[in-house]
N, C-alpha and C positions, 0 to 999 in steps of 0.2 A: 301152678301157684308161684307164684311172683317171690325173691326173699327179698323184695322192699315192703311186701303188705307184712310178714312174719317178724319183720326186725325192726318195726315200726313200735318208736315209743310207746304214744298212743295206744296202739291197738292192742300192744304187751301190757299197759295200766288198765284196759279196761277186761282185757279177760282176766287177767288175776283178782280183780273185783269181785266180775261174776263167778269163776271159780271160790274165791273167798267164800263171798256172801251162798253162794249155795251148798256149801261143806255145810257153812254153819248152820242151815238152816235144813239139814239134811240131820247133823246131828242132835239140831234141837228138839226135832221132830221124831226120830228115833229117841232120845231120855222121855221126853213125852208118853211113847207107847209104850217103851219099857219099864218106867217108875216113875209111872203119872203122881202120884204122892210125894216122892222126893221131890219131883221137877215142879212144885207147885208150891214146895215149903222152900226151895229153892229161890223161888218167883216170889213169894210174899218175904224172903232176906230181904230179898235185892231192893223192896220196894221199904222196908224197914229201916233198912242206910242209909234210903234217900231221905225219911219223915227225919230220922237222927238229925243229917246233915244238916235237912232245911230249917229242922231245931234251930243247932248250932248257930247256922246263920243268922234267923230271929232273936234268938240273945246276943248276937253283935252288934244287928241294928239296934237293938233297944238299948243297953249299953251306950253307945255313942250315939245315940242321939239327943238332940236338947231338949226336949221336955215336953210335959204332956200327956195326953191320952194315946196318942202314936207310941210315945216310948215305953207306959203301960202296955198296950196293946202289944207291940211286938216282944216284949219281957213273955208274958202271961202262953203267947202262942208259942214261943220259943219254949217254955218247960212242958203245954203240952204237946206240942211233936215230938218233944226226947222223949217223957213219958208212954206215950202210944207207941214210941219206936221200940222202947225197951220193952213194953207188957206184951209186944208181939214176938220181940226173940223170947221170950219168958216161957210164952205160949205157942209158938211159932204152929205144933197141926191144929190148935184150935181157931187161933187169926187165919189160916189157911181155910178151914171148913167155914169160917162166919166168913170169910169174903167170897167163898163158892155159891154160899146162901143168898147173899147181897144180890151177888151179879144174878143168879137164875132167879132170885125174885124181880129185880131190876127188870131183865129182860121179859119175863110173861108178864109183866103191868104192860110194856112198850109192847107185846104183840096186841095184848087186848085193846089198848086205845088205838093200834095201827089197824085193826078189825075193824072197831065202830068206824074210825075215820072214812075207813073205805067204802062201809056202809052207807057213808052219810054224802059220800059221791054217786053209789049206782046208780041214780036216777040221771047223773048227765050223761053217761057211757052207754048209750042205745046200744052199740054195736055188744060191746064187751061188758055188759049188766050179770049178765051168767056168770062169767070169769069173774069179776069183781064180787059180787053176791057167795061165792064158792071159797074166794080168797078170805074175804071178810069172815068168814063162819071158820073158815081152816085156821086162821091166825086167834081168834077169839079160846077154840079148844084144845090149842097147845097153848096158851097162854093159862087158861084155867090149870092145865095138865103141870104147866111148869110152875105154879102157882102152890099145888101141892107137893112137888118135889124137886125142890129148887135145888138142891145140894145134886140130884142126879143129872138134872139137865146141865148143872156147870161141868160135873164132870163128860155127861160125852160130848158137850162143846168144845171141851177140853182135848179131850180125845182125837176129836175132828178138827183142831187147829194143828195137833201134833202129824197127823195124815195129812194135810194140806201143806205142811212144813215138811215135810219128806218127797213128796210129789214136786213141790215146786226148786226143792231143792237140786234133785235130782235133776230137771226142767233146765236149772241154772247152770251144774255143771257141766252139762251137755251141752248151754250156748256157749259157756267160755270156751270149750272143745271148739266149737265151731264157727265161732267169733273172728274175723279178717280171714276166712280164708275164701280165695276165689271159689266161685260160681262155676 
């Protein structure tokens, strides 16, 4: 190993990246596994600061702006983002449970029309009409499934983004490990 590849700016800003970003996403994914509940009322803060902030923001624009239904409009949006920002820290594991419901209802509608759609192609896929036909009916009965338990399906979705954030993380700081050193 060469000490111009190891003492190379460069190559030292990009593995402390990927060492960075894989920590952190080693330990996001570990909080995930270990206090899937905390790390989710955590997740709906975080997104709560932002509805506040972008408040914020919309009564500035509205404020200074010249007149109007614009300056209406951004007033009116701006009290409810602070609103909905505060009723969620108020409520922070109920906003956490209704947005777990949202999403795994969200998602089983989107498998069941990704079913019919695919339905609605088997007749061009001579080859792969089975696969398709198989796919179709497989995405239609988790979609139904997740349809009646939408709160369960966001959690082990949940689950499985905090496993894939641990794998990949670990993934990452093994390349930084391994990142500019000779062949």
């Amino acid at each position: 190993m060469s000490s111009s590849s190891t003492t190379n700016p460069a190559i030292t800003a990009v593995r402390t990246a990927l060492g960075v970003s894989g920590a952190l996403s080693l330990v996001i994914g570990l909080l995930i596994l270990i206090w899937p509940g905390r790390t989710a009322e955590v997740a709906v803060g975080i997104i709560a600061v932002y509805v506040i902030i972008a408040g914020l923001v919309n009564l500035g624009i509205g404020v200074f702006w010249r007149s109007g239904w614009a300056r209406i409009g951004h007033l009116v949006l701006g009290v409810l983002f602070i609103v909905a920002g505060v009723f969620s820290f108020a409520n922070l594991s109920a906003t956490t449970a209704w947005l777990g419901v949202f999403i795994g209802t969200l998602v089983g509608i989107l498998w069941i029309v990704e079913g019919v759609v695919s339905l609605t192609t088997a007749g061009h896929a001579s080859k792969a009409r089975a696969w398709t036909i198989f796919f179709a009916i497989v995405s239609i009965v988790a979609g139904v499934i997740l349809l009646f338990s939408p709160l369960l399906g966001a959690v082990t979705l949940f689950l499985l983004i905090g496993i894939s954030l641990i794998v990949l993380g670990v993934f990452q700081i093994v390349r930084a490990i391994q990142f500019g050193r000779a062949v």
